[in-house]
BAFI-3210 file (N, C-alpha, C; in Angstrom, 3 decimals, decimal comma, padded with zeros to 6 digits):
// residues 288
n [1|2|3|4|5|6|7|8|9|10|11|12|13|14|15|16|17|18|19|20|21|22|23|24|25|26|27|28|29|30|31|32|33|34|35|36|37|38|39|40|41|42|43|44|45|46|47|48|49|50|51|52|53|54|55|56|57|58|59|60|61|62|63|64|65|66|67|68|69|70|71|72|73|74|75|76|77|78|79|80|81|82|83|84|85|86|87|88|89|90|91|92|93|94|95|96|97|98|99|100|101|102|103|104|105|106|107|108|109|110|111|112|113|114|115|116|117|118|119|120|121|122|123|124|125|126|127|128|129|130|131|132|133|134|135|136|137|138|139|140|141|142|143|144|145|146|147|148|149|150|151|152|153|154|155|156|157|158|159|160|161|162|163|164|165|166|167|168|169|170|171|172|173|174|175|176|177|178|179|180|181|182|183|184|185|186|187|188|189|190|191|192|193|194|195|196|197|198|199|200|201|202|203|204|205|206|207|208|209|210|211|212|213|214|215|216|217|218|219|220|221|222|223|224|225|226|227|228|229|230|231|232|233|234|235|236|237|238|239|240|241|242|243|244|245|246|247|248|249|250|251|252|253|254|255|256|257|258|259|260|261|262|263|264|265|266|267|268|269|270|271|272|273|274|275|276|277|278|279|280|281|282|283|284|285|286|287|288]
n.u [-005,105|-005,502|-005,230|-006,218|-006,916|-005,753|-007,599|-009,154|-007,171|-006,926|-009,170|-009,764|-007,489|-004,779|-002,675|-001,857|000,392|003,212|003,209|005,654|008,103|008,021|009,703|011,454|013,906|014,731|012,593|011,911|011,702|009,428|007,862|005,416|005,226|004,942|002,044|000,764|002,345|002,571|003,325|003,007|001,844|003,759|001,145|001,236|003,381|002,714|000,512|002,329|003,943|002,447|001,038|003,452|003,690|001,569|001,698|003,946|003,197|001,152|002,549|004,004|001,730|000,764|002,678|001,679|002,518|002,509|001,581|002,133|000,039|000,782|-000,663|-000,521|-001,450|-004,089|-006,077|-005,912|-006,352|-008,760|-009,635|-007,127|-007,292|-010,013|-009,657|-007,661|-008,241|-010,579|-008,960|-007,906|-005,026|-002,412|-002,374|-000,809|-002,676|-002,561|-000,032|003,437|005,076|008,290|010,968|009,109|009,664|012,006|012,750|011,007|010,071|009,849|007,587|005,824|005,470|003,687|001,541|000,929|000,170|-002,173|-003,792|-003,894|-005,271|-007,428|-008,316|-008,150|-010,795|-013,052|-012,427|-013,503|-012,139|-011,440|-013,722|-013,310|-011,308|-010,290|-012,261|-010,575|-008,593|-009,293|-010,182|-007,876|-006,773|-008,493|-007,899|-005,617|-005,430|-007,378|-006,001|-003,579|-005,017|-005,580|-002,538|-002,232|-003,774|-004,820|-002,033|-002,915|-003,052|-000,347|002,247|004,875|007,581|006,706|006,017|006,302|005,698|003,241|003,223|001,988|002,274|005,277|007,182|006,121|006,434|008,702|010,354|009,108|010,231|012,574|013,439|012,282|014,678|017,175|016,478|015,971|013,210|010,478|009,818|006,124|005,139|003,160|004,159|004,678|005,181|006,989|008,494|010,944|012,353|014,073|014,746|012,887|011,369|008,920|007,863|005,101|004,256|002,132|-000,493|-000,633|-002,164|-005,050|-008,125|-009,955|-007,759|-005,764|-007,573|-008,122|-005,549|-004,433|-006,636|-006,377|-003,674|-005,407|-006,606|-005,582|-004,254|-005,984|-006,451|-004,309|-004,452|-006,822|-005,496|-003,775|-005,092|-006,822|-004,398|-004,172|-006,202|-006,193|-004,079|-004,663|-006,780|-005,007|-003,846|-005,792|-006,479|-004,009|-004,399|-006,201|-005,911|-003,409|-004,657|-006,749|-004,541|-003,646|-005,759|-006,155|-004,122|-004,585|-006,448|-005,689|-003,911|-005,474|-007,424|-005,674|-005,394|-007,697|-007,658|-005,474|-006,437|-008,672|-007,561|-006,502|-008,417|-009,615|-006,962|-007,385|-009,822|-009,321|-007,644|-009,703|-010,800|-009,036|-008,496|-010,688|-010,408|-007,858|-008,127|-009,876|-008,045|-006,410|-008,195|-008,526]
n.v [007,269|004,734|001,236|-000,457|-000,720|-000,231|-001,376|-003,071|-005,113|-006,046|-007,257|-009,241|-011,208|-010,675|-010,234|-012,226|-014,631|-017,248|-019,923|-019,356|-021,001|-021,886|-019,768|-017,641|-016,624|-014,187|-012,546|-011,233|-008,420|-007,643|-008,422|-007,777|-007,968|-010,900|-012,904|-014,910|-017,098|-016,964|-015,398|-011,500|-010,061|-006,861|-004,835|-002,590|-002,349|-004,235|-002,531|-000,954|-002,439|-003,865|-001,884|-000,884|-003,396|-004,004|-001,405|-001,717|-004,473|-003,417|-002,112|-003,282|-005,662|-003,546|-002,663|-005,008|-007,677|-010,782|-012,189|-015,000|-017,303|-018,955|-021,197|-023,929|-025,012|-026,277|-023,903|-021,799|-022,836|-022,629|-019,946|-018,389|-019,658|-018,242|-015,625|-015,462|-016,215|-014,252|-011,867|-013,073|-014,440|-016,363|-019,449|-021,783|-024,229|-026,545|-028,525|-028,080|-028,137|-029,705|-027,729|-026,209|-023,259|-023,346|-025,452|-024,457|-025,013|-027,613|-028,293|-026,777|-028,119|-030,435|-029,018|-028,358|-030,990|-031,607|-029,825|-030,780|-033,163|-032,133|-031,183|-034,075|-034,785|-032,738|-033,199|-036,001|-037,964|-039,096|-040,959|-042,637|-044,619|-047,577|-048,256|-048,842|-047,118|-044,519|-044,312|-044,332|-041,592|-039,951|-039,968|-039,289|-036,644|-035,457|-035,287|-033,458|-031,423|-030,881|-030,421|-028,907|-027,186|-024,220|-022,537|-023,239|-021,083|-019,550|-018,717|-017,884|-017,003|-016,080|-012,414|-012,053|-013,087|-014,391|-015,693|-017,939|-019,200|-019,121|-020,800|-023,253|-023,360|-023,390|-024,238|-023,287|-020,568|-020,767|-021,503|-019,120|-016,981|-018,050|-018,087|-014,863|-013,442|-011,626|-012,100|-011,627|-011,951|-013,080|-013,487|-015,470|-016,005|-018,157|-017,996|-017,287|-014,120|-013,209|-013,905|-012,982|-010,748|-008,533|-008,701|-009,524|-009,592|-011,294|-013,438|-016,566|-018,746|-018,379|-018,422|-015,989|-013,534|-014,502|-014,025|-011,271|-009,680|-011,084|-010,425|-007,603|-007,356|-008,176|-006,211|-004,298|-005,221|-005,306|-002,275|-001,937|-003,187|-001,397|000,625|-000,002|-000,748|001,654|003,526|002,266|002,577|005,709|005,626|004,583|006,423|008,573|007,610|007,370|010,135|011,027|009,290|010,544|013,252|012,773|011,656|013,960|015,474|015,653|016,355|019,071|020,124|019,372|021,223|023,597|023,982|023,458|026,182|028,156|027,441|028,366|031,237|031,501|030,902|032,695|035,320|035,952|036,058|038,617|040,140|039,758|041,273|043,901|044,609|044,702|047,011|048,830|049,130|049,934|052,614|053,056|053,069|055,137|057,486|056,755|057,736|060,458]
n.w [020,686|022,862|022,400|024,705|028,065|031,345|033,274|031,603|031,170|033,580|034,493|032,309|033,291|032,744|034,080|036,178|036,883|036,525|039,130|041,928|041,654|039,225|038,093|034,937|035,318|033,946|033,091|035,254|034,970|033,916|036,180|038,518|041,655|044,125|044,947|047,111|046,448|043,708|040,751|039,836|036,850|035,943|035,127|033,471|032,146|030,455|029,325|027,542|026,398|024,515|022,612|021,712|020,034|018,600|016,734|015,500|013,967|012,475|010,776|008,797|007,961|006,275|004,321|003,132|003,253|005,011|008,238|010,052|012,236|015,685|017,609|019,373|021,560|023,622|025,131|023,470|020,224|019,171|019,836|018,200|014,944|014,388|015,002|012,890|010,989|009,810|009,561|007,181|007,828|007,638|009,645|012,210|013,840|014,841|015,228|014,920|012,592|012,208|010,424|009,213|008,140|007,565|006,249|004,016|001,254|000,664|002,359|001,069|-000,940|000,324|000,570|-002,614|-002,833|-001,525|-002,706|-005,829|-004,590|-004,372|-006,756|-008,336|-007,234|-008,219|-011,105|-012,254|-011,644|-009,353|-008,914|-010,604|-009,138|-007,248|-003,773|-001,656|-002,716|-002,736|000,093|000,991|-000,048|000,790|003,388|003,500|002,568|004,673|006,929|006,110|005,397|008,276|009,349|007,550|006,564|007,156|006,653|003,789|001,214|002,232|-000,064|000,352|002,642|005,714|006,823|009,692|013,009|015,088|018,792|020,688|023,319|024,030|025,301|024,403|022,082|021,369|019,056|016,825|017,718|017,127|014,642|013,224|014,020|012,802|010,213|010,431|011,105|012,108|015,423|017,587|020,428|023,081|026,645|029,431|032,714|032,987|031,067|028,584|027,618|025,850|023,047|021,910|019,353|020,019|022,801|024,926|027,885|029,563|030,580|029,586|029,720|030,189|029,007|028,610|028,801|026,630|024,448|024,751|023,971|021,972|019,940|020,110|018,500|016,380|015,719|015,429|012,992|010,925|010,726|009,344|007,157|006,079|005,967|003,608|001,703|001,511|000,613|-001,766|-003,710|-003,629|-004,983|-007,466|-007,984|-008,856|-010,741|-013,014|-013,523|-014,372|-016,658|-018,171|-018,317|-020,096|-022,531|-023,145|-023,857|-026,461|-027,923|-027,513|-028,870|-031,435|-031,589|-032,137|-034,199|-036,203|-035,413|-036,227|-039,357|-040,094|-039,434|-041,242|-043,932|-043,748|-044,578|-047,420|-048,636|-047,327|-048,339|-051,441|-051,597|-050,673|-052,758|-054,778|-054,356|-054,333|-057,404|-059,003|-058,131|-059,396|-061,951|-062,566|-062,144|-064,441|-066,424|-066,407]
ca.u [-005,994|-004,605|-005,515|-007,086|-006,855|-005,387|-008,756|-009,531|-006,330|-007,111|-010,433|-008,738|-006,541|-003,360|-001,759|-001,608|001,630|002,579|004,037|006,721|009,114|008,420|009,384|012,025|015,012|014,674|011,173|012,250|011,786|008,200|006,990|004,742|005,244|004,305|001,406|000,428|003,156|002,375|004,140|001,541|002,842|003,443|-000,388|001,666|004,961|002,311|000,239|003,265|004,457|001,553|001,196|004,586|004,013|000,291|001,799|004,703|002,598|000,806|002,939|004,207|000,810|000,033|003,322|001,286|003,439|001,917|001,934|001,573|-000,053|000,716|-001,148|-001,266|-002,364|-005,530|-006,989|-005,863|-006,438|-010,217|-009,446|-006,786|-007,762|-010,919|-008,955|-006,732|-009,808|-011,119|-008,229|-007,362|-003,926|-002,197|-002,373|-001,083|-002,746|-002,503|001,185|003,910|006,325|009,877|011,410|007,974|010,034|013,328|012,097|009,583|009,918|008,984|006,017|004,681|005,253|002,643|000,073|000,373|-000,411|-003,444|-004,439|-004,097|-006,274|-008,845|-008,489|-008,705|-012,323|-013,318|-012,606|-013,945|-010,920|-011,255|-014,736|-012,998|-010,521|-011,352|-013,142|-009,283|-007,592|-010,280|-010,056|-006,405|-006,561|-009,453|-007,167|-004,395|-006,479|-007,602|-004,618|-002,780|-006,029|-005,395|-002,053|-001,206|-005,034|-004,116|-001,090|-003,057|-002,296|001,034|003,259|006,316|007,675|006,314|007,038|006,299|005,464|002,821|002,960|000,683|003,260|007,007|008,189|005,756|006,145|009,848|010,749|008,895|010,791|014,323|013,533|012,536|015,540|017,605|015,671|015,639|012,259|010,793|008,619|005,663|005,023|002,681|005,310|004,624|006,499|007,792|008,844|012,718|011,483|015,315|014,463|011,620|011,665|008,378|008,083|004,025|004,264|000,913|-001,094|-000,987|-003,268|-006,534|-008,641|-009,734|-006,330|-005,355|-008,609|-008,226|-004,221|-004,645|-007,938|-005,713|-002,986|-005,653|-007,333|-004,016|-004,005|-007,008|-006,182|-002,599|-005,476|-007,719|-004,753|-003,151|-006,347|-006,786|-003,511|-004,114|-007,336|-005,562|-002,872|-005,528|-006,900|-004,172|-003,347|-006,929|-006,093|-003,261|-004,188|-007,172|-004,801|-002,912|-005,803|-007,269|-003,897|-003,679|-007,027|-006,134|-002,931|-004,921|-007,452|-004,605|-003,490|-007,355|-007,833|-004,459|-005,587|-008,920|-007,022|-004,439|-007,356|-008,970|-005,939|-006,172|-009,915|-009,178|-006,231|-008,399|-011,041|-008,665|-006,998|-010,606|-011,346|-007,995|-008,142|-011,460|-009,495|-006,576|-009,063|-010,756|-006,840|-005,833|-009,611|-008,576]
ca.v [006,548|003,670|-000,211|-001,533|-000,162|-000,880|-002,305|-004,531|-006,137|-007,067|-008,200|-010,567|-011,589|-010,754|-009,737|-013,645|-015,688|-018,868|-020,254|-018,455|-021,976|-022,197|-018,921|-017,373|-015,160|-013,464|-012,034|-010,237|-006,724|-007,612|-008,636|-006,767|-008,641|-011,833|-012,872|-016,023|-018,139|-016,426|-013,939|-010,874|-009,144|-005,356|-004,707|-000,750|-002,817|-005,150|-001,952|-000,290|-003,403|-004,516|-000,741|-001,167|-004,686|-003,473|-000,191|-002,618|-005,562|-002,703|-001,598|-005,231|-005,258|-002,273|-003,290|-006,192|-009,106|-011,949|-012,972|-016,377|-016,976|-020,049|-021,323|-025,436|-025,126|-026,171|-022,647|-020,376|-023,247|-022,419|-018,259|-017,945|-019,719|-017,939|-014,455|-015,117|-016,275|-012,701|-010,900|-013,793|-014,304|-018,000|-019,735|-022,951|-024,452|-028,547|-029,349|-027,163|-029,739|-029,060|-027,397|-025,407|-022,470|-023,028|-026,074|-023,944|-025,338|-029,266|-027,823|-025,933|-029,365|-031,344|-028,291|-028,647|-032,499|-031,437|-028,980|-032,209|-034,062|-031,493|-031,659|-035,274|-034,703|-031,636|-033,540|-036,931|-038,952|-039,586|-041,773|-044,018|-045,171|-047,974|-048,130|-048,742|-046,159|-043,015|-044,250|-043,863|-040,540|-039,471|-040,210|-038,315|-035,057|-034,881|-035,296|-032,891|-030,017|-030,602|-029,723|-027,183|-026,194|-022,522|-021,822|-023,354|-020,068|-018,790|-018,800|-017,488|-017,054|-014,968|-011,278|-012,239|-014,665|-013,857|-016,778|-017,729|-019,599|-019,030|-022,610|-024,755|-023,400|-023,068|-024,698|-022,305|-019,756|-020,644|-021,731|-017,449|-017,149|-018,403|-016,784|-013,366|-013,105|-010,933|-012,741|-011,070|-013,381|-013,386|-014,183|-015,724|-015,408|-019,299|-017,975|-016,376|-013,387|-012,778|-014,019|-012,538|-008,982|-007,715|-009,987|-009,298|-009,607|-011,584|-014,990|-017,463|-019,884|-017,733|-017,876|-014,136|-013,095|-014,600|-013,662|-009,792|-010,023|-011,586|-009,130|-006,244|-007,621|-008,454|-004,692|-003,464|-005,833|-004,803|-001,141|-001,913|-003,533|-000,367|001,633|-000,249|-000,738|003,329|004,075|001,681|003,453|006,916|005,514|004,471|007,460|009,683|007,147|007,726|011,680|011,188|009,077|011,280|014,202|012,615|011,626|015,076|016,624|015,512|016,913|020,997|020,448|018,913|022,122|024,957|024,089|024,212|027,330|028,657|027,037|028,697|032,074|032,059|030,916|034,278|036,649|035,802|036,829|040,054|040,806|040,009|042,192|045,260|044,624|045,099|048,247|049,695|048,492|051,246|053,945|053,342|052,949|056,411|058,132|056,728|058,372|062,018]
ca.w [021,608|023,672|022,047|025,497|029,282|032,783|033,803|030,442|030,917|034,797|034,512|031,835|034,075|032,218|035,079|036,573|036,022|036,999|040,474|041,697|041,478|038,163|036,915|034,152|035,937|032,479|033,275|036,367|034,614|033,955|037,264|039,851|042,987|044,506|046,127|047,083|045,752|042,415|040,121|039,382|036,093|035,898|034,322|032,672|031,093|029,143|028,098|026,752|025,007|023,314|021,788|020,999|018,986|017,602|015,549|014,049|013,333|011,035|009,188|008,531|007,300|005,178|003,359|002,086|004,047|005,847|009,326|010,482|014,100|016,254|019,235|019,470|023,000|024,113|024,937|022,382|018,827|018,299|019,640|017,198|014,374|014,360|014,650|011,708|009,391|009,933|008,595|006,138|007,731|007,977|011,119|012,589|015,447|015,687|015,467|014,190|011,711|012,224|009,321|008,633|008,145|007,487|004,452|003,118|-000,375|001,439|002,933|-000,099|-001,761|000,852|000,285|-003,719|-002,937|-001,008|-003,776|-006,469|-004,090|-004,772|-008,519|-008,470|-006,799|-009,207|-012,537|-011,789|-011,491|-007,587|-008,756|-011,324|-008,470|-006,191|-003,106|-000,981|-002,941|-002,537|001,350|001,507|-000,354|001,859|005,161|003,621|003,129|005,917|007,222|005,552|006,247|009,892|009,784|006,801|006,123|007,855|005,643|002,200|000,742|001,962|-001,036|000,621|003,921|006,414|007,225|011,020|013,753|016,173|019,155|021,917|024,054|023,690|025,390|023,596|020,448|021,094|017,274|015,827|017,704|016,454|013,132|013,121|014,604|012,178|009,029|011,100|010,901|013,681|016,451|018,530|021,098|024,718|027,146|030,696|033,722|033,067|029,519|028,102|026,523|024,968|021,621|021,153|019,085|020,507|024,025|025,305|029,257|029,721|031,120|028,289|030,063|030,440|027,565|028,264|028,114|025,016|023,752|024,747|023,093|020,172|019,550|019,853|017,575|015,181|015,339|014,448|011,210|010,192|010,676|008,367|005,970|005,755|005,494|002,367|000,670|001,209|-000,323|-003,686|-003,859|-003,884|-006,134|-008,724|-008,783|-009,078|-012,290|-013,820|-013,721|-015,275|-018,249|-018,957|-018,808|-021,599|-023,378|-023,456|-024,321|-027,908|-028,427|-027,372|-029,676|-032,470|-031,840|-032,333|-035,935|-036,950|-035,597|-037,207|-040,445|-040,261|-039,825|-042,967|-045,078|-044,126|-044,743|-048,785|-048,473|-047,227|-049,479|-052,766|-051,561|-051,009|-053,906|-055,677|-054,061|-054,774|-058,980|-059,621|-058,099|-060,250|-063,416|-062,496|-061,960|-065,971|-067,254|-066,341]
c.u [-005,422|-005,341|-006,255|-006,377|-006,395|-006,312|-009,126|-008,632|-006,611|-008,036|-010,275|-007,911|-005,356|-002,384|-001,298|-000,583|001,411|003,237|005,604|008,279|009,241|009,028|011,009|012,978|014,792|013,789|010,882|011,542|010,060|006,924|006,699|005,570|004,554|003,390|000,650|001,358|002,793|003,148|003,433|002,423|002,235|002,918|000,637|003,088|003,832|001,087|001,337|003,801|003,181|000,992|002,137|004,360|002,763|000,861|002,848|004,290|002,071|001,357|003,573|003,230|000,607|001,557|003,188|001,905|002,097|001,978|001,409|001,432|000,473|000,734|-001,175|-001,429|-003,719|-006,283|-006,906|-005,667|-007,650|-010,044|-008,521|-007,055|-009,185|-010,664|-008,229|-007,543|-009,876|-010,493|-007,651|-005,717|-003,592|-002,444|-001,831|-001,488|-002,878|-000,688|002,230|005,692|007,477|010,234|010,385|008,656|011,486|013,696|011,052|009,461|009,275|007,549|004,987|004,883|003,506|001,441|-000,215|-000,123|-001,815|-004,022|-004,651|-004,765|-007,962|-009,342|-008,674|-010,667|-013,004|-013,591|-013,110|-013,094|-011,026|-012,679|-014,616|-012,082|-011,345|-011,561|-011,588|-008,473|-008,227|-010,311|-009,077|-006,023|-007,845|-009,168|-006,087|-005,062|-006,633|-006,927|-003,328|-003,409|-005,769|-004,388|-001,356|-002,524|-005,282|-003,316|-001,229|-002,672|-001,201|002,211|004,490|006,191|007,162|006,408|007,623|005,465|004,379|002,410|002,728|001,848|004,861|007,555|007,300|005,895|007,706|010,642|010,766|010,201|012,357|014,376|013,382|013,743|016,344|017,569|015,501|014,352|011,061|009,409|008,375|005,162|004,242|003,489|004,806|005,994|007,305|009,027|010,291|011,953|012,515|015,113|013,497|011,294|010,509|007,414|005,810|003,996|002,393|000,601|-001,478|-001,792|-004,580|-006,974|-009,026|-008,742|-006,112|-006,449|-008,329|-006,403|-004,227|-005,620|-007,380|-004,549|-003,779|-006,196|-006,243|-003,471|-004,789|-007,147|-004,949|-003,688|-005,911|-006,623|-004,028|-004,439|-006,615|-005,842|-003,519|-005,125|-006,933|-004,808|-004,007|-006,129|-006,766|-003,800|-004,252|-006,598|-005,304|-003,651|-005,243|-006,407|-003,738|-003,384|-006,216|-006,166|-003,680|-004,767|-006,936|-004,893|-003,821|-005,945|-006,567|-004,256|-004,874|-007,366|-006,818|-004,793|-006,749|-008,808|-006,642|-005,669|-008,371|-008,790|-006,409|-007,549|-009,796|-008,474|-007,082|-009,361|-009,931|-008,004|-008,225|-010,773|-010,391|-008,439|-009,319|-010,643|-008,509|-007,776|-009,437|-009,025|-006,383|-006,653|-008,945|-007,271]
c.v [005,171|001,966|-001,479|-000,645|-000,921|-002,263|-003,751|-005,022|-007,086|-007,542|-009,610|-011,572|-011,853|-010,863|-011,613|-014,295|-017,021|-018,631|-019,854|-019,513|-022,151|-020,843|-018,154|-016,072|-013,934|-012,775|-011,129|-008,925|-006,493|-008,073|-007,749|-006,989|-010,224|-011,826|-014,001|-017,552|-017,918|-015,007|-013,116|-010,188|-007,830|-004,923|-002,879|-001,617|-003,665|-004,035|-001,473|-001,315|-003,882|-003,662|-000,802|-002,481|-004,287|-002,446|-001,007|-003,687|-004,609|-002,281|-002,908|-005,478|-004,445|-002,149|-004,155|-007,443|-009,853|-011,835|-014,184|-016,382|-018,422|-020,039|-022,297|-025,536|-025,056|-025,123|-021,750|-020,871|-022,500|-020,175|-017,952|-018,033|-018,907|-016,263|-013,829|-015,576|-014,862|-012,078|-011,665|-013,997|-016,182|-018,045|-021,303|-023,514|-026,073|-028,872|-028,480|-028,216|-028,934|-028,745|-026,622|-024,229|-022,346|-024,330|-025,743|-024,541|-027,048|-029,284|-027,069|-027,357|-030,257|-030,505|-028,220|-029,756|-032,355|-030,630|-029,934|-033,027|-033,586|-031,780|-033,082|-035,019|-033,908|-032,582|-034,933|-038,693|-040,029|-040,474|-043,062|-044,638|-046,426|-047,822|-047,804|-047,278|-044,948|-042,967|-043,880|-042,421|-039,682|-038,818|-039,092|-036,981|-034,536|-034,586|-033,980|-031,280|-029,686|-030,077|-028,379|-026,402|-024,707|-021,641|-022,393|-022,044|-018,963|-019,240|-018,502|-017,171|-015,729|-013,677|-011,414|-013,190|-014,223|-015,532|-016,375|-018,121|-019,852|-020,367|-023,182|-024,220|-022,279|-023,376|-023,702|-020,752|-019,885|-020,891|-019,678|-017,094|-017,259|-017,662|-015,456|-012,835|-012,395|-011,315|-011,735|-012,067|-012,692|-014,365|-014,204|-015,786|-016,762|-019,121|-017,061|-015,502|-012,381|-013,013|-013,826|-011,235|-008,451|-008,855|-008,922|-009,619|-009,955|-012,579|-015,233|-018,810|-019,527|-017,771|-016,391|-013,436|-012,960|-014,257|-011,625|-009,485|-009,512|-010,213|-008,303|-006,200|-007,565|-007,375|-004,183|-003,671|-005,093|-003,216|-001,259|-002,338|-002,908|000,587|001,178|-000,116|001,345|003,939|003,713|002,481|004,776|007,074|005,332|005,618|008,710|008,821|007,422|009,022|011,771|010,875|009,868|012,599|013,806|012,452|012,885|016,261|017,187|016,567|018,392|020,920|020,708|020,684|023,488|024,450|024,446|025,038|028,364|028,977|027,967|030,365|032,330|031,835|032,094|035,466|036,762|036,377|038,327|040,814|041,391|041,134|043,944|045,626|045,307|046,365|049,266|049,895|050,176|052,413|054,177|053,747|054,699|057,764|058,076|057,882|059,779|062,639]
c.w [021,938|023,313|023,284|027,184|030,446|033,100|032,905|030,782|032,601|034,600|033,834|031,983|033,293|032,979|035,760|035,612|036,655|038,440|040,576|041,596|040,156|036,931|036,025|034,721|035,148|032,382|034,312|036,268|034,238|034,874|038,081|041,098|043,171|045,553|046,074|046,598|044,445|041,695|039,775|038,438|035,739|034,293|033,249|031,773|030,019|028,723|027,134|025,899|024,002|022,653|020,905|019,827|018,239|016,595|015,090|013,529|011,995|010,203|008,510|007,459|006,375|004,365|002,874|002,412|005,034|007,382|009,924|012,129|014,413|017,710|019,007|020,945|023,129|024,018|023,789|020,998|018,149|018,610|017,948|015,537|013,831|014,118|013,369|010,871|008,849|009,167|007,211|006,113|008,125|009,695|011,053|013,937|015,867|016,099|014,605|013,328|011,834|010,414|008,695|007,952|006,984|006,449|004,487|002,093|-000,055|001,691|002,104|-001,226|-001,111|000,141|-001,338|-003,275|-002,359|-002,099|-005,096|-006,358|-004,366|-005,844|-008,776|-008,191|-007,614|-010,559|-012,996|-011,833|-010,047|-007,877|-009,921|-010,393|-007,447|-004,576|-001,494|-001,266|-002,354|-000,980|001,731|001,233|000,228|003,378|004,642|004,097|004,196|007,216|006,828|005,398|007,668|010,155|008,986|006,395|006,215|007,459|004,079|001,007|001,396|000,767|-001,157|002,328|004,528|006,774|008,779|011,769|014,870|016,987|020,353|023,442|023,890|024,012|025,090|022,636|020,339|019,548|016,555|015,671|017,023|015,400|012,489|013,395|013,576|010,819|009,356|010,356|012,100|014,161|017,266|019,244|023,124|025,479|028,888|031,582|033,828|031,565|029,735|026,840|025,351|023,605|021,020|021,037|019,737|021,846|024,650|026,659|029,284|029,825|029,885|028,462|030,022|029,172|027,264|028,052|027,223|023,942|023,328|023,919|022,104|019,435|019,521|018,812|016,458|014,734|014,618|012,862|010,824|010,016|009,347|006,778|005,452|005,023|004,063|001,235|000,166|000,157|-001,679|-004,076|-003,913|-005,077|-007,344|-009,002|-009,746|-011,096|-013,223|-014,265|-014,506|-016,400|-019,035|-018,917|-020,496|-022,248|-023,886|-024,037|-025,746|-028,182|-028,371|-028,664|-031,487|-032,463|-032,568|-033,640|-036,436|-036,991|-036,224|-038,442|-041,219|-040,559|-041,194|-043,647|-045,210|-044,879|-045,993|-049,079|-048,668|-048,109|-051,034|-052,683|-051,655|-052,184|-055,130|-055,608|-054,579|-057,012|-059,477|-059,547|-059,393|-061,578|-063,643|-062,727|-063,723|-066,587|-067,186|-067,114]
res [x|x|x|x|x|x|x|x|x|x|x|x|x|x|x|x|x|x|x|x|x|x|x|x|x|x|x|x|x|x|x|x|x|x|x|x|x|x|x|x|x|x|x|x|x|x|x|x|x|x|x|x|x|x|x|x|x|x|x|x|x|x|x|x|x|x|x|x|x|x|x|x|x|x|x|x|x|x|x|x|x|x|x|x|x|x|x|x|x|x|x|x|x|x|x|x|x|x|x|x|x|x|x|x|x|x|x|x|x|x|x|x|x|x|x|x|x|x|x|x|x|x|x|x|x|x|x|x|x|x|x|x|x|x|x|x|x|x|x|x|x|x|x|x|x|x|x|x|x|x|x|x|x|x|x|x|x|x|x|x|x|x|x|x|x|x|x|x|x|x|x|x|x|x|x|x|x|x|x|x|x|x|x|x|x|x|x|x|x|x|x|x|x|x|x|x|x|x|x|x|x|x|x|x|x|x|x|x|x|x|x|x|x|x|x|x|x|x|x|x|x|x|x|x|x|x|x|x|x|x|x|x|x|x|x|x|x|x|x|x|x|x|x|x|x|x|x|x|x|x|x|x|x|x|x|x|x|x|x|x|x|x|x|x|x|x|x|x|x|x|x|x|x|x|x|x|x|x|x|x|x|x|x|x|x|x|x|x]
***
């Protein structure tokens, strides 16, 4: 079954690029036609790609890997953020720090210091300080929520990159780049959609757009979600079976010597007794 239709994507207005002066030689292969001094993009190349990037985002997913989103554009901070809550996946959407990527170990330094700032507040350290200091470590915080609050728990680098705008959140793209880490990315007709492994042909200004997108990227997580969770849930069971299989095996072994035991101690029964029956005879055979 097909992740979203001809029609959902026009009404969305995916199909709308930008002005046809401003637009990306490189993008050629994903345009309709012009009309109006506008580029209209071919609405059947951006279903087939964003099928294409939904079934490998999942399995990305349902191998238990991350993906980090980034939108710091105006329209698509409060959509995405709000998308990647849902599935519990990072996000950054204020400002994307150079080296996010490519000094990971720097950047998982700031977010312990924000996690320290907590524990100060928790154990009641942050209320013996004075009135200057708790302000300055107040400003950091909050400071330091705004821009890594989204990736507080990533603990390693990403499997993949999903981005809203390819030339503003060109950094991001080459720091992936570099780390060969594989970007899905909504690509406008101003955008180079060469460095980007699964390129989305679609208006990155519309909030319905990036709304209807993103939403289909994030169904696809949450499908890779259901499906991993399914398989541990299979796997555990199959392990229960087993250990009560070994559990219960001892117990048939342990039963077979008993009933063995229970045998021979018969046999000697029997013998004695024939042995009695025989002994008169003989007795009666001497008499005559």
């Amino acid at each position: 079954m097909a992740r979203t239709t001809y029609d959902e994507l026009l009404d969305a207005g995916v199909h709308f690029g930008h002005l046809t002066r401003k637009w990306d030689p490189k993008m050629s292969q994903y345009i309709f036609m012009e009309r109006n001094g506008i580029h209209i993009i071919d609405l059947n190349k951006t279903l087939s790609k964003v099928e294409e990037a939904a079934a490998a985002i999942k399995q990305i997913v349902k191998s238990g890997r991350k993906v980090l989103f980034v939108a710091t554009k105006k329209q698509a901070k409060d959509i995405v953020a709000e998308y990647a809550k849902n599935v519990n996946m990072p996000f950054i959407t204020e400002r994307w720090l150079g080296g996010m990527l490519t000094n990971f170990a720097t950047v998982r330094k700031s977010i312990k210091k924000m996690s320290n700032i907590d524990k100060l507040t928790k154990d009641g350290t942050y209320t013996n300080l004075s009135k200057k200091e708790r302000l300055m470590i107040q400003r950091e915080r909050i400071k330091l929520e705004t821009l890594l609050g989204g990736i507080a728990d990533l603990n390693r680098l990403p499997a993949a990159l999903f981005l809203i705008d390819v030339k503003k959140e060109h950094i991001a793209v080459s720091e992936a780049l570099k780390l060969n880490i594989p970007t899905f990315a909504m690509v406008d007709t101003n955008s180079d959609p060469s460095n980007i492994d699964f390129p989305i042909p679609a208006n990155d200004d519309a909030t319905k757009s990036i709304s209807l997108i993103t939403g289909i990227i994030i169904k696809a997580i949450e499908e890779g979600l259901e499906e991993r969770k399914r398989e541990k849930d299979d796997e555990a069971e199959k392990e229960a079976a087993q250990a009560k299989a070994k559990a219960d095996a001892p117990e048939v072994a342990d039963r077979a010597p008993a009933a063995e035991g229970k045998r021979s101690r018969k046999a000697p029964v029997e013998a004695t007794a024939a042995v009695e029956d025989e002994a008169p005879a003989a007795a009666d055979t001497t008499e005559e």
